[in-house]
C-alpha positions in Angstrom: 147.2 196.3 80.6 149.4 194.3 77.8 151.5 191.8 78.9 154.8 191.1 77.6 154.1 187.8 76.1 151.0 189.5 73.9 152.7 192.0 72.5 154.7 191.3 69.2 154.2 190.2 65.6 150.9 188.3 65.1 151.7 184.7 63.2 149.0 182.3 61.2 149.8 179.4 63.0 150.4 179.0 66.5 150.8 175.3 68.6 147.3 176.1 70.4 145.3 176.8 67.3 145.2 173.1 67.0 143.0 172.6 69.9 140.9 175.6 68.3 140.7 173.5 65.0 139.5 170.3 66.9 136.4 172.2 68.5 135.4 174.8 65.2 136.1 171.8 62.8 133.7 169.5 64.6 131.0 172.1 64.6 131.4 172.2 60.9 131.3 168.8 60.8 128.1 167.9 62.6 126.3 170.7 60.1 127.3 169.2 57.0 126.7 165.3 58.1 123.0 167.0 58.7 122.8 168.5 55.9 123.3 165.3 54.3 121.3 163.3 56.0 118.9 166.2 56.1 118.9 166.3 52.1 118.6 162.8 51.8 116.6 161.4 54.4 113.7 164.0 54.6 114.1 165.9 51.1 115.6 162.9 48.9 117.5 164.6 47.2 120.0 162.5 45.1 123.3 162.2 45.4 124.1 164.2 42.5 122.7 167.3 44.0 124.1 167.1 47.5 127.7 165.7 46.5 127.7 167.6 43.3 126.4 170.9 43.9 125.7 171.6 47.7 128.4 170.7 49.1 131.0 172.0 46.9 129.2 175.4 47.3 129.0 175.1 51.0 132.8 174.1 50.9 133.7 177.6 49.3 131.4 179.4 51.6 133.4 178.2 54.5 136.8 178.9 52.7 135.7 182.5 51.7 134.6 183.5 55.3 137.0 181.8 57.1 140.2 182.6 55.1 138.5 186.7 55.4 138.2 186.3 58.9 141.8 184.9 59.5 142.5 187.4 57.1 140.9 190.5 59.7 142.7 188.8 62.9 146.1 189.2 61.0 145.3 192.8 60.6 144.1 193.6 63.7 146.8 192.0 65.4 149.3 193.8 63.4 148.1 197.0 63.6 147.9 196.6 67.4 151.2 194.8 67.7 149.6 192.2 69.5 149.9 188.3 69.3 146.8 187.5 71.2 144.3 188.0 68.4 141.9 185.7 67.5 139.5 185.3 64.6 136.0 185.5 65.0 134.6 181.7 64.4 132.5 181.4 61.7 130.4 178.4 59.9 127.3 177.2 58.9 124.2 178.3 60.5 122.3 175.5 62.4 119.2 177.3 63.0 118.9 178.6 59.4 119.9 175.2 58.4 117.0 173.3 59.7 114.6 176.4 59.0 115.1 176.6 55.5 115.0 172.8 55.4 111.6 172.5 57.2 109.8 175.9 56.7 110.4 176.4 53.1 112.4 173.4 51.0 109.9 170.2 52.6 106.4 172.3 52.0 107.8 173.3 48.5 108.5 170.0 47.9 105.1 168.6 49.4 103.4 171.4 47.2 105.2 170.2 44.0 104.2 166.3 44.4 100.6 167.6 45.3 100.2 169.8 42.4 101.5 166.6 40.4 104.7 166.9 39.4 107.1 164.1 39.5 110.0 163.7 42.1 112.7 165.3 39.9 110.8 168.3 39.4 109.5 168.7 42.9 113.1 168.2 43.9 114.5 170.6 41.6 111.7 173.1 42.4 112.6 172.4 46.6 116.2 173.0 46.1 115.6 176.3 43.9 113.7 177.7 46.7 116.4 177.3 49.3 118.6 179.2 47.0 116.5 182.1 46.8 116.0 181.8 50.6 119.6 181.4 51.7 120.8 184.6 48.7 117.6 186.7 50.8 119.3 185.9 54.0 123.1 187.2 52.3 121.4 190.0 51.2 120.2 190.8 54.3 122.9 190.3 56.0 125.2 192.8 53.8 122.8 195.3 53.7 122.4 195.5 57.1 126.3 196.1 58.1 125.6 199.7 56.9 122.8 200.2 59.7 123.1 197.7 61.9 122.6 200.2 65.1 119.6 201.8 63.9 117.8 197.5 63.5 119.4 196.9 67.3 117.2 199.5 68.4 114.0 199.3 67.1 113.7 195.7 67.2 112.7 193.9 70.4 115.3 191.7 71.6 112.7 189.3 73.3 110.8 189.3 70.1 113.6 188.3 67.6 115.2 185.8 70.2 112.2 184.6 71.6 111.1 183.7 67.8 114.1 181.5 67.1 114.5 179.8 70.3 110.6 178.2 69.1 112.3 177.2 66.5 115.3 175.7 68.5 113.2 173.7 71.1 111.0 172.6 68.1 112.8 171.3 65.1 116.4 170.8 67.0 116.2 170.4 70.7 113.5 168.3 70.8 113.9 166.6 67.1 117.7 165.8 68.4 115.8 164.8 72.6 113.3 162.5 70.6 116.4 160.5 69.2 118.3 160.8 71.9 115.8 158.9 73.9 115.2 156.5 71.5 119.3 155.4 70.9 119.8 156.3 74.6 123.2 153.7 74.7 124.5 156.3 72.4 122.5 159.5 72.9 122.7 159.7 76.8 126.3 158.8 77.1 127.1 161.1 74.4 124.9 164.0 76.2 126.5 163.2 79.1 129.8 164.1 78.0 128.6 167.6 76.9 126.8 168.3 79.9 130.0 167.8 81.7 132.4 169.7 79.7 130.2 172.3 78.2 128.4 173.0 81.6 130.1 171.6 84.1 133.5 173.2 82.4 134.8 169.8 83.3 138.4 170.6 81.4 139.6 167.3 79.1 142.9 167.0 77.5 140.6 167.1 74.0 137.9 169.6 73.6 134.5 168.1 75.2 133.0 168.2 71.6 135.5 166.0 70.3 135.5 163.7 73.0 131.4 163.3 72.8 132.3 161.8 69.5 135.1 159.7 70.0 132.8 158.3 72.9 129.7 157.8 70.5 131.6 156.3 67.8 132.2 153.2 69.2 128.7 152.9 71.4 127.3 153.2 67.5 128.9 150.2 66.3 128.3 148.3 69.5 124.8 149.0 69.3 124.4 148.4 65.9 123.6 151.9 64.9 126.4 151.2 62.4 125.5 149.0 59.5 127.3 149.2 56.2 126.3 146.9 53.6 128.7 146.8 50.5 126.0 149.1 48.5 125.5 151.6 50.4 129.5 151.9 50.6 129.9 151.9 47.1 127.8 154.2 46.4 129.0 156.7 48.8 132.4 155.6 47.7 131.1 156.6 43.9 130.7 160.2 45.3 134.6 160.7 46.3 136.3 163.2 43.5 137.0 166.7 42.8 133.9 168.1 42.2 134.1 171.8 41.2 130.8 174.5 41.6 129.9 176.6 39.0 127.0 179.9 38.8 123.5 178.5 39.4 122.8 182.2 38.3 120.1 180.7 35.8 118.8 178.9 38.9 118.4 181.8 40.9 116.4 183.6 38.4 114.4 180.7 37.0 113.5 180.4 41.2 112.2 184.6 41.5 109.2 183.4 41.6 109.9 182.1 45.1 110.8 184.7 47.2 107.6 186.6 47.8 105.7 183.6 49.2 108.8 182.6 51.9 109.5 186.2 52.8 107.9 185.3 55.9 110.6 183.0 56.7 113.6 184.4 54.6 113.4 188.6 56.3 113.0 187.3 60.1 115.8 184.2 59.6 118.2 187.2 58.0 117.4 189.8 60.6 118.1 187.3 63.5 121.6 186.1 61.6 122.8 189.6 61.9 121.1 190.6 65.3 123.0 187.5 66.3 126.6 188.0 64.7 126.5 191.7 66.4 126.2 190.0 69.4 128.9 188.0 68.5 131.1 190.3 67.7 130.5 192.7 71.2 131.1 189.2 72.8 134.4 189.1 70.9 134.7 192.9 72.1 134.3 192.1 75.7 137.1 189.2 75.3 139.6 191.8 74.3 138.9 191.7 70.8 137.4 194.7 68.8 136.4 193.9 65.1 135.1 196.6 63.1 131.2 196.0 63.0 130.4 196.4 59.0 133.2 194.6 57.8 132.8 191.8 59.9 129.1 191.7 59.0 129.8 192.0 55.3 132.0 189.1 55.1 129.3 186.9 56.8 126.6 188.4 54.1 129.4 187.6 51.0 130.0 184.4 52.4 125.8 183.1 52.7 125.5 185.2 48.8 128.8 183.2 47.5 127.0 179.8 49.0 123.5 180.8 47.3 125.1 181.9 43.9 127.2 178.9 43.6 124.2 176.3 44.5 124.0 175.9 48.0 120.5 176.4 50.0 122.2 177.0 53.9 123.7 180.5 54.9 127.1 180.6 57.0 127.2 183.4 60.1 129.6 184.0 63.0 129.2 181.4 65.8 128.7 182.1 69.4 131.9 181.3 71.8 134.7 183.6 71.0 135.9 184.2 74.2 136.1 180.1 74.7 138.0 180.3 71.9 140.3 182.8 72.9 140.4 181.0 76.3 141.8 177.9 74.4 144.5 179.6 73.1 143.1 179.6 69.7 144.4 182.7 67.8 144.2 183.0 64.0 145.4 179.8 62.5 142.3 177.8 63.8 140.3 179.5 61.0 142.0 179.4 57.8 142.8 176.3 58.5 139.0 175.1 59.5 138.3 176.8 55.8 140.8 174.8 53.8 139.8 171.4 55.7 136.4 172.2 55.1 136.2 172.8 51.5 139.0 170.6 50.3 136.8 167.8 52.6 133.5 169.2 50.8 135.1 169.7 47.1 136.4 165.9 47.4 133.0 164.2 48.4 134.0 162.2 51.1 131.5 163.3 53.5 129.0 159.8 52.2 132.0 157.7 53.9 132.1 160.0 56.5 128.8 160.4 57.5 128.8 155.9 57.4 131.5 155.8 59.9 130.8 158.9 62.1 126.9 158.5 62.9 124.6 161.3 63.6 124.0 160.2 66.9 127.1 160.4 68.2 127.7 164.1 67.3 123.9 165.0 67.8 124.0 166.2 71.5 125.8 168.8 70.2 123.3 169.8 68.4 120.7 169.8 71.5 123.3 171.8 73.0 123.2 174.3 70.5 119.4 174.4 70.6 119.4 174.4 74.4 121.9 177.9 74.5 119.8 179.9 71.3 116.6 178.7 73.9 118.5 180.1 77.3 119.7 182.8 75.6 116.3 183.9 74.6 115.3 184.6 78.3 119.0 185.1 79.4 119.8 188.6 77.1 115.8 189.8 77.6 115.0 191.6 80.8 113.6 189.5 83.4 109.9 191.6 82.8 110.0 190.4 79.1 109.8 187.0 80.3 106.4 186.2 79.7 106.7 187.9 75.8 110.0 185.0 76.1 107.2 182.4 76.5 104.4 183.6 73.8 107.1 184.2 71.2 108.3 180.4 71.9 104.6 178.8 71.2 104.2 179.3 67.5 107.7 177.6 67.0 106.6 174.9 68.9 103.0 174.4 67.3 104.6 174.8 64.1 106.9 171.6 64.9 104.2 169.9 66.3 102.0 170.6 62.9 104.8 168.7 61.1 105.2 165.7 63.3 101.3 165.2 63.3 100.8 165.1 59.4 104.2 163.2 59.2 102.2 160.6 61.7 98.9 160.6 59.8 101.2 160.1 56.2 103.0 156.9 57.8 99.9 155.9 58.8 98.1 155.7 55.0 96.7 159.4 54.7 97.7 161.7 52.1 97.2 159.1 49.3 95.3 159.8 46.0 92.9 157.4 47.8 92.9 158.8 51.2 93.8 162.6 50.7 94.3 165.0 53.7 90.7 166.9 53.9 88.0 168.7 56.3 87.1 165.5 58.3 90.6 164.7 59.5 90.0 168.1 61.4 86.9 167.4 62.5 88.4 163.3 63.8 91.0 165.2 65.6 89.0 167.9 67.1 86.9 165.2 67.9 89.8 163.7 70.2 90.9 166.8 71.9 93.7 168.1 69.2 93.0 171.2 67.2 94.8 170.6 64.1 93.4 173.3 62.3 95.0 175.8 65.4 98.3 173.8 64.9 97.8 174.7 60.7 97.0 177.9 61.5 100.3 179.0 63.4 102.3 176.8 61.0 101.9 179.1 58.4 104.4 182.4 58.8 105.3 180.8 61.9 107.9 183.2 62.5 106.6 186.1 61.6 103.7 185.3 64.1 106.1 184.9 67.2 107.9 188.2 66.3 104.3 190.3 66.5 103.2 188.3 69.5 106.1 188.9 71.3 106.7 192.5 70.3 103.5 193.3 71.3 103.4 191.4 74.5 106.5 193.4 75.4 105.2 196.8 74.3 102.2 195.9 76.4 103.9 195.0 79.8 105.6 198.5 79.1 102.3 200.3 78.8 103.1 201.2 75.4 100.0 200.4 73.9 99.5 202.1 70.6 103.0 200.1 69.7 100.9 197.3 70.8 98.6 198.1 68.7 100.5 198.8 65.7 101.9 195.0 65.9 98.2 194.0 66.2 96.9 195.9 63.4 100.2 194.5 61.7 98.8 190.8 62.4 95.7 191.1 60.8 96.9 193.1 58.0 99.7 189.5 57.0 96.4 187.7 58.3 93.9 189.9 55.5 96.6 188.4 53.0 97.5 185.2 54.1 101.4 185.9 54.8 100.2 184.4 58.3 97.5 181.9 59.6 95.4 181.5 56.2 96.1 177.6 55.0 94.8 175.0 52.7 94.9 171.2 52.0 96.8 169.8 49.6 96.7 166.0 49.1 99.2 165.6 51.8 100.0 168.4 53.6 98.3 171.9 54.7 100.3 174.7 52.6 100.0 178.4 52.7 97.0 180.7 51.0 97.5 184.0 49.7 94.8 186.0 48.7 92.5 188.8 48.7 90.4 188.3 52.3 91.5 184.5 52.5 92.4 185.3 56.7 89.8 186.9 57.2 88.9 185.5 60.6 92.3 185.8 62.1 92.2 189.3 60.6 89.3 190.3 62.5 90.4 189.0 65.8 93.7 190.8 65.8 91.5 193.9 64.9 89.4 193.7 67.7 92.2 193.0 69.7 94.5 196.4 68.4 90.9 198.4 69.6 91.2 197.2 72.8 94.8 198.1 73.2 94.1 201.5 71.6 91.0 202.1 74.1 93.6 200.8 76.8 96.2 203.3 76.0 93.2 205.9 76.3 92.3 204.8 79.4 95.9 205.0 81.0 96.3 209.0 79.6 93.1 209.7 81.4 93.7 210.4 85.5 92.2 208.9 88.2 88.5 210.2 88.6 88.5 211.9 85.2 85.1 212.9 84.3 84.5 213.3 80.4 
């Protein structure tokens, strides 16, 4: 029933959208301090690039889908004659961000420098490729407003969810744990706070993200975490001005080349974005809030295209937590607004200083938090049977991470040099020692793709649906036959994917013989007890 004091003329700005901009502006804030320290630290990218063409891209992104958004409240609310509307909360995608980053930009990079080109053209050639992967995910997500139903239902939730949460624990939740514990002054007070007020609903007079940061802040600078020298501040400082994107349409098609080798990465990451934003959006639904499914899904595809076409490599998508939102109080003014701080905030370059004052580690339990939900939600929106298809589809995520960390460990440690290249008898020395690298290689490659099969057919499989099972199976060693999945390669410092004609053959034959057995299994259940042939 509508209460008096929601009825009546929406507005754009109301006193309690403030506490609403606090909470969806920090979120935006943590993603682009990691995408800077992301770009520089494990891509080096220079300055140029992120200040001058990523982050003004990923400014506009935000203002496009945001200001739409706001834009879709209003209307709503109006045509409803409500005032209790509020806007679906939008910004950039964290799991996408550190998958493109990891599974596509670093290897292409690694490739590049292996196959001898110098850092500016690896570079150049590392950042193409995240355009092309963050355009496939907008493309993806646009198409798929207009049959969005029709992908709900034939894919396995546990599969999809199960797929990124590997990636979640992997490259966020335990990357971000790993810090944590080694800053813990900082990281554990910090997690502390958004244990309490995330899980705990603890209620502060700020919202609990804000006040994880405003606790870190200083436990930084006592700790030291905080250094600036007078170069490092001038050269951040050098990066503050008005820095307008253009087209990287040339870009885009010098990088076409690019998109068939990461389709493994680009279809699955698209496909969860907008499995994920539906979600969303029925959460939004059960808060009291119905949003037209296609439209809201288009402007999320328009708003990851505009990012890609304008020179950004990291899509934007509908976050989870609408009804917190609405519980805030936040109604339609807490996103335009989080749009126009955003890109003025990306356009003017300030985020160097920013990033020198405002330390990851005191917004990075947020990030664990993030990866901790995408992991709970994996086994909390699966039936409880799927459970165990949960669990498989985690494990290629997780060797996948572990893959990295152990040739980032053997690089520090002098291998992958022109006089100590990665080869067969680093294999053979770790096998030696109980670790099967060339297992942990193996599910590296179309990592993703790998969980969504094993976990699809795990779950057609504790349904008794075998010939589905085997379908997935056969589907396995088909991507295996090619190398989409599983086939690998040295290069001087890194393992990297091989496509061919036959190149996976040996994974290929053992997901054939295991499709037979779950064909001969479906057999056997048609056939009644005591059946004589």
């Amino acid at each position: 029933m509508r209460t008096s004091q929601a009825t009546g003329s929406p507005r754009w700005w109301v006193a309690s959208d403030f506490d609403g901009f606090l909470g969806l502006g920090l979120d935006n804030l943590i993603q682009i301090l990691l995408i800077v320290s992301l770009c520089r630290g494990v891509l080096g990218y220079p300055n140029a690039l992120i200040f001058g063409t990523i982050l003004p891209a990923t400014g506009i992104s935000l203002v496009i889908g945001n200001l739409a958004y706001a834009r879709q409240a209003f209307e709503l609310a109006k045509r409803e004659q409500r005032s209790d509307r509020t806007a679906l909360p939008y910004g950039i995608n964290t799991v996408s961000l550190f998958a493109y980053v990891f599974l596509v930009m670093l290897p292409v990079k690694l490739a590049g420098l292996g196959q001898g080109l110098d850092e500016a053209e690896a570079v150049r050639l590392s950042w193409q490729a995240g355009l092309v992967a963050c355009l496939g995910s907008g493309l993806i997500e646009a198409s798929c407003a207009f049959g969005a139903d029709l992908l709900r239902r034939w894919l396995p939730r546990a599969a999809l969810l199960s797929t990124l949460a590997g990636i979640a624990l992997g490259y966020i939740s335990l990357g971000f744990l790993l810090r944590t514990y080694a800053h813990p002054v900082v990281g554990l007070a910090v997690l502390g706070v958004i244990l309490i007020t995330y899980y705990g609903k603890v209620r502060l007079p700020l919202p609990g993200g804000l006040v994880a940061v405003l606790v870190g802040i200083p436990l930084a600078w006592a700790s030291g975490l905080i250094s600036i020298d007078a170069a490092s501040w001038s050269s951040n400082a050098q990066q503050v001005g008005l820095r307008i994107p253009h087209l990287e349409l040339a870009s885009l098609w010098q990088a076409r080349g690019q998109l068939l080798p990461w389709l493994g990465v680009i279809v699955p990451m698209g496909l969860f974005n907008v499995l994920g934003s539906l979600q969303n959006i029925e959460s939004a639904e059960a808060a009291g809030d119905r949003y037209p499914v296609r439209s809201s899904l288009l402007i999320n595809g328009i708003g990851t295209i505009a990012a890609a076409g304008l020179g950004s490599c990291f899509p934007t998508t509908l976050y989870i937590g609408h009804p917190g939102w609405k519980a805030m109080g936040a109604r339609i003014g807490y996103s335009w607004l989080n749009g126009v701080v955003m890109g003025v905030a990306c356009l003017s370059g300030i985020f160097g200083l920013v990033g020198q004052l405002v330390p990851i580690e005191a917004g990075m339990a947020i990030v664990l938090y993030i990866g901790i939900v995408i992991a709970a939600q994996a086994f909390q929106a699966t039936p409880a049977a799927h459970a165990p298809a949960v669990v498989i589809g985690l494990l290629p995520g997780l060797a996948g991470w572990g893959s990295l960390m152990l040739k980032a460990g053997l690089r520090a440690g002098g291998a992958g040099t022109s006089a100590e290249p990665f080869g067969p008898s680093l294999v053979t020395s770790l096998a030696q020692a109980d670790v099967w690298a060339s297992g942990a290689f193996a599910l590296e490659q179309g990592q993703i793709i790998t969980a969504m099969l094993l976990a699809g057919l795990l779950v057609f499989v504790i349904e008794q649906r075998f010939l589905a099972a085997s379908g997935c199976a056969l589907a396995a060693a088909l991507c295996s036959w090619f190398g989409v999945i599983h086939a690998w390669q040295f290069s001087q410092a890194d393992t990297v994917l091989q496509v061919g004609w036959g190149v996976g053959s040996r994974w290929a034959l053992g997901y054939g013989l295991m499709a037979l057995m779950l064909a001969l299994s479906h057999l056997a259940i048609r056939r009644p007890p005591g059946h004589q042939p």
